[in-house]
Steps between C-alpha positions, in 0.01 A plus 500: 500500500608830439529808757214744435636786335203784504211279559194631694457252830189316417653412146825378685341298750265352209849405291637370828219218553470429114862448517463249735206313379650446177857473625496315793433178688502296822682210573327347757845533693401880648726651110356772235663282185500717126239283332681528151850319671438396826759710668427628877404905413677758684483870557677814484407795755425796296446843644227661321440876480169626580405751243177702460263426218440870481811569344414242225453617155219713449564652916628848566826381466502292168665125540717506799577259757458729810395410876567547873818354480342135659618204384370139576715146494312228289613163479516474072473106427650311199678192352938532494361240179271709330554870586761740550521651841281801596638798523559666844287771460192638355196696554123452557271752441150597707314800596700778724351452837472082474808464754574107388874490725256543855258252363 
């Protein structure tokens, strides 16, 4: 899976559970397993910006990534078989006062 890279929340935590329905499944043994290869899936911690959606295009601003200056740790999932490793950083965007790093 790839880190979000300006994705509004609800669209990243759709991709995120897609991801793992079609990627992913048990063992039986308690292990996520890639179901394309069979190898045990691991993660990256990514630390992902939160940005306002009303700097988007179309906002006062034009297309900007802008925000408080929050930033929240997500465990990114993928297969060292498959995928390349996720980046260490991106951003996720949602309105200005949703504070998502106290949630």
């Amino acid at each position: 899976m790839k880190t979000f890279q300006r994705v509004h929340i609800d669209d990243a935590l759709r991709q995120m559970s897609e991801w793992f329905l079609q990627h992913t499944a048990a063992d039986g043994n308690g292990l996520i397993r890639c179901s394309h290869c069979g190898s045990i899936i691991k993660g990256r911690i990514a630390s992902l910006s939160i940005h306002s959606i009303e700097f988007e295009q179309g906002g006062p601003q034009g297309d900007m990534c802008a925000g408080g200056g929050e930033c929240l740790q997500l465990y990114i999932p993928y297969c060292a078989n498959c995928e390349p490793v996720p980046e260490e950083s991106g951003c996720i965007h949602t309105h200005m006062f949703t504070n998502l790093a106290r949630a």
